[in-house]
C-alpha positions in Angstrom: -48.7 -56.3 24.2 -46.7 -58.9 22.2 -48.2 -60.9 19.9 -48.5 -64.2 20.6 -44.9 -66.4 21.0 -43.1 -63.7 22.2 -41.6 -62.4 18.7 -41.8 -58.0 18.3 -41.1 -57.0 14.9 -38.7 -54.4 14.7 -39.7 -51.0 14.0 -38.6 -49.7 10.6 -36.1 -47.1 10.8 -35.6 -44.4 8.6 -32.5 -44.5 6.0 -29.4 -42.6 7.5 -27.3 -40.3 5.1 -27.1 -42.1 1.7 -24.6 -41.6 -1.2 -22.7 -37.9 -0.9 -23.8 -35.5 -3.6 -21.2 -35.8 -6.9 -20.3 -32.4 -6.1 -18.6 -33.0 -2.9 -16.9 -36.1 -4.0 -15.4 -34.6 -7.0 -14.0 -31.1 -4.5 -14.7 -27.7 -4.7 -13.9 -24.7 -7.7 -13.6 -21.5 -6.2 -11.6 -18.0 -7.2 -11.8 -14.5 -7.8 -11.3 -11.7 -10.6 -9.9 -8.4 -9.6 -9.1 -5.2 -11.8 -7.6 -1.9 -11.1 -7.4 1.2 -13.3 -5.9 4.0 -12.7 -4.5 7.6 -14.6 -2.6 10.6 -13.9 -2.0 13.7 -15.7 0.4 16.2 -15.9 2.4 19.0 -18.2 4.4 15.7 -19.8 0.9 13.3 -20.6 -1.2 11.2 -19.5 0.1 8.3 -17.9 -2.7 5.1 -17.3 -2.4 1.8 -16.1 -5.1 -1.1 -16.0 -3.8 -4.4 -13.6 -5.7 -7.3 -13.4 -5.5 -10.0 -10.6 -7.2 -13.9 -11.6 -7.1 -17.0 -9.6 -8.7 -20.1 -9.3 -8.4 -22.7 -7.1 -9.9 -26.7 -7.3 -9.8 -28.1 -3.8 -10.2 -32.1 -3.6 -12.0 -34.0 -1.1 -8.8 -35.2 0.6 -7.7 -31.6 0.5 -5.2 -31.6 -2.0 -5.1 -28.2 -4.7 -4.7 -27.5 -8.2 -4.4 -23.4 -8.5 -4.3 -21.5 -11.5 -2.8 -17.7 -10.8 -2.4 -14.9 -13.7 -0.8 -11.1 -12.4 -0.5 -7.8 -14.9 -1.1 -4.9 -15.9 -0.4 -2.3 -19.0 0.6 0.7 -18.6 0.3 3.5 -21.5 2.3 6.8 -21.5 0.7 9.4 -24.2 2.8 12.5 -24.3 0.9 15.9 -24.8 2.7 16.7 -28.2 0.8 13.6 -29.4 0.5 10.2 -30.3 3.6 9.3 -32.1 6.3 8.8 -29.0 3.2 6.6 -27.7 4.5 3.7 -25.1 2.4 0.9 -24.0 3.4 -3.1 -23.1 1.8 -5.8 -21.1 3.8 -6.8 -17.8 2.7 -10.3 -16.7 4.2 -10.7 -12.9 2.8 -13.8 -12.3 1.4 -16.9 -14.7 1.6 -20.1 -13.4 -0.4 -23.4 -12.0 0.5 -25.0 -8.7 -0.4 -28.8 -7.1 -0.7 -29.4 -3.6 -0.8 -33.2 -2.5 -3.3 -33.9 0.2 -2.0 -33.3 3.5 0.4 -30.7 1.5 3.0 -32.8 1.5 4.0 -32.2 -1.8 3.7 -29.3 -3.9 5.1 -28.3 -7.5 4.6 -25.1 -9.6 5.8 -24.1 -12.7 5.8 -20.8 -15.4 6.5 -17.3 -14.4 6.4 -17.5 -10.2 8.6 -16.0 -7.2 9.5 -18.9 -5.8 7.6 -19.2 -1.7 10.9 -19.2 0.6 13.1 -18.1 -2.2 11.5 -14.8 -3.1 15.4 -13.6 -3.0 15.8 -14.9 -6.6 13.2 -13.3 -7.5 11.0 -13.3 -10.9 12.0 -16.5 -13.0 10.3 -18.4 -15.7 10.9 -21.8 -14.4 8.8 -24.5 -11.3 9.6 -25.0 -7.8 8.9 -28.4 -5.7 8.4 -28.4 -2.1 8.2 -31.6 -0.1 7.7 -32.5 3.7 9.1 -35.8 4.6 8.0 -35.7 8.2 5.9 -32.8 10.2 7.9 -30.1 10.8 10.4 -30.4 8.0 10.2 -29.2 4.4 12.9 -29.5 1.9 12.7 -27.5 -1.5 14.2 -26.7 -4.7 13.4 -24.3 -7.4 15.1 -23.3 -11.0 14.6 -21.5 -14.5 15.5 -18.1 -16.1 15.1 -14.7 -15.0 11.7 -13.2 -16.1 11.7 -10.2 -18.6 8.5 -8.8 -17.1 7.4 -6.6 -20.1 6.9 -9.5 -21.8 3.7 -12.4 -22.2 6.4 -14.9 -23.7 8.3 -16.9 -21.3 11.7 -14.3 -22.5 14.5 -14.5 -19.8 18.3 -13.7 -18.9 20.4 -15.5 -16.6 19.6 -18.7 -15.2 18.3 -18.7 -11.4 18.9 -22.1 -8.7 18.3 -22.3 -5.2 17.1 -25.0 -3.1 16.4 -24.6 1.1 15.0 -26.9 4.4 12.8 -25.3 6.7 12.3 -26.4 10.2 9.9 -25.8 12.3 8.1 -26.5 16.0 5.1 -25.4 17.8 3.7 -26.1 21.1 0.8 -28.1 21.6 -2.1 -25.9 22.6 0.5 -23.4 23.6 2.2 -20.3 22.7 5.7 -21.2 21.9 7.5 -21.5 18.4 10.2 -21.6 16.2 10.5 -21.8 12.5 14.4 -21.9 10.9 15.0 -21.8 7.2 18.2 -22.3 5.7 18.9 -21.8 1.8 21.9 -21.2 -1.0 20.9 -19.8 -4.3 22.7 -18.5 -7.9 21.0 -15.7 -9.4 22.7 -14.7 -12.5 20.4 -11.8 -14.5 22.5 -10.7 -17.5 22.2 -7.0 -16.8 23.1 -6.2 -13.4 22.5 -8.7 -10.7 25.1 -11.9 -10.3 25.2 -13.2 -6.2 26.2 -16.6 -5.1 24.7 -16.4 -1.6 23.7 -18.3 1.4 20.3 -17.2 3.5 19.7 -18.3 7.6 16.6 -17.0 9.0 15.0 -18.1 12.4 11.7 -16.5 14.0 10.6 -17.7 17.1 7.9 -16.5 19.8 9.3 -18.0 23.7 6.0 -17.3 25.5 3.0 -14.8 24.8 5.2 -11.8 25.5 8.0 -12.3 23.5 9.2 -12.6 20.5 12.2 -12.3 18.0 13.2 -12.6 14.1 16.7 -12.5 12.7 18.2 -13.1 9.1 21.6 -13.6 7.7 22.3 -13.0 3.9 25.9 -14.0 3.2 27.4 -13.4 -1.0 30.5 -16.1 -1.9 31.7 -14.1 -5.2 33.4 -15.3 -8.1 36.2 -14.5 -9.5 35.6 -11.5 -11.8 34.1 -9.6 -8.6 37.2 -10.1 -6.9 38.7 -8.3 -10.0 36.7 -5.5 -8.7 38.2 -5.4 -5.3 35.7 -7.6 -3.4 36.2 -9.8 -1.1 35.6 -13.7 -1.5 32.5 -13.7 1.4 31.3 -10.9 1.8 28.3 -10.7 5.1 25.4 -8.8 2.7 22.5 -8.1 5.1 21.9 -9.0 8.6 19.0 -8.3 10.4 17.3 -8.6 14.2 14.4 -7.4 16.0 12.8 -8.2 18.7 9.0 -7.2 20.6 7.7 -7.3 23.6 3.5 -7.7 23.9 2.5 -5.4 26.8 -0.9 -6.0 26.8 -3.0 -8.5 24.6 -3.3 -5.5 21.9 0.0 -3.5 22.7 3.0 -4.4 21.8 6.7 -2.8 21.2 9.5 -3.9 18.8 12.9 -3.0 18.7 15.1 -3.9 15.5 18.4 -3.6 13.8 19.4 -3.8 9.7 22.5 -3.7 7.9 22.3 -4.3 3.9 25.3 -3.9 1.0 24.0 -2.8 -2.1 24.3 -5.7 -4.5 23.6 -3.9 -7.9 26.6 -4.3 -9.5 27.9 -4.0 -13.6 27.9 -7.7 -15.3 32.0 -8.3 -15.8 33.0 -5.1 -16.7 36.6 -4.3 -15.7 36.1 -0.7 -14.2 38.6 2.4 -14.3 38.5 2.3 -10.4 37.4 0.0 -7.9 33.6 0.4 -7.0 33.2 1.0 -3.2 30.5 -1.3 -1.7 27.5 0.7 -0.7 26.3 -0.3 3.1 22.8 1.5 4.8 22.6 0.5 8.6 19.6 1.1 10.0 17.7 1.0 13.7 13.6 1.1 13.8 11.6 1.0 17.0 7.6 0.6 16.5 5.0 0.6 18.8 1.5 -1.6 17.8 -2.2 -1.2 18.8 -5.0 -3.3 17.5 -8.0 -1.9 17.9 -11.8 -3.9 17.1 
């Protein structure tokens, strides 16, 4: 019953959540440490080589990421007459640091990388910066020398630019897709590789059945190549497939790949003209998942 004039004190309520643990405000440190080791013999030697794999990653409350990524390994040839033709070096393939902005709309990386979506450069001592304006379109650069892999210094050859715009769209809640990326690039290694090229891939799915990927690698040469014979643009690679998913685990793919060898001597004016070297190639494949 109410006490008298009416009035019922409230009942006290227990305190709801409180301050979030500093831990969770400040993010999350996670990684992983990996090593391999492995040795052959034969009549020659003994041939080892140790790799080792490190990475850690901070992950911030608003999801943005700072990642730290090193990749080697040291191989060792001892010949069986002995120790003094003895060859060993450290090959660092990766060593470099990476920020994501939160809703990964910006992201820059710099040292020794292969830049993402310019892996056609390949290994480079140099950064990379990636930025999405608006969902579904990313624009990105990426520069620096070409990486002498036997190496822990940041030694290089020629210098290495590129720069590309991805688009992409996806169906809400539904299977269709399509991703296009578009990209020019100089890579100009002092030994053997100099290309001046344009890239134009497009992967799409049109339903949960079908599905199809396509790429066009296309060289514009300078002048001293043309001193070789070559043409001005040259078409280097161009690739299609296509699959078909039967069942939800079964599907079939059908595919076609034409590449020109691009290894090439840096300026040298040859005896007789090099002939281009071209492989053409047609793959069918058939896929089963099984749990």
């Amino acid at each position: 019953a109410p006490p008298p004039g009416g009035v019922v004190a409230p009942v006290p309520q227990p305190a709801r959540g409180g301050a979030a643990p500093l831990w969770s405000r400040l993010g999350r440190v996670d990684g992983r440490m990996a090593t391999l080791y492995s040795q052959s013999s034969g009549a020659g030697g003994t041939y080892r080589n140790p790799s080792f794999l490190a990475d850690l990653r901070w992950n911030g409350p608003k999801r943005e990421q700072l990642a730290l990524r090193f990749r080697g390994d040291r191989p060792a040839f001892d010949p069986e007459s002995g120790t003094s033709l003895r060859q060993s070096s450290l090959r660092v393939y990766e060593m470099q640091a990476r920020y994501r902005s939160a809703g990964q709309r910006l992201e820059v990386e710099g040292g020794r990388l292969l830049a993402s979506r310019l892996e056609l450069l390949g290994a480079m001592d140099g950064g990379s910066l990636r930025w999405r304006p608006v969902s579904g379109l990313a624009l990105g650069v990426a520069g620096g020398r070409g990486a002498e892999l036997a190496s822990t210094a940041f030694e290089a050859n020629g210098r290495k630019l590129g720069a590309y715009a991805e688009g992409s769209w996806a169906q809400s809640g539904g299977p269709r897709r399509w991703r296009t990326l578009a990209a020019v690039g100089v890579q100009e290694d002092a030994e053997v590789v100099r290309r001046q090229f344009g890239l134009l891939r497009t992967d799409a799915a049109f339903g949960t059945h079908t599905g199809i990927f396509q790429s066009l690698e296309i060289d514009v040469n300078p002048p001293w190549s043309r001193v070789l014979g070559d043409r001005h643009v040259v078409l280097t690679a161009v690739a299609f497939s296509a699959y078909y998913r039967l069942r939800r685990r079964t599907s079939i793919g059908l595919g076609f790949d034409s590449r020109r060898n691009r290894l090439m001597p840096e300026q040298r004016r040859l005896p007789a003209v090099v002939a281009p070297e071209r492989r053409n190639a047609v793959n069918a494949s058939l896929s089963v998942q099984l749990t």
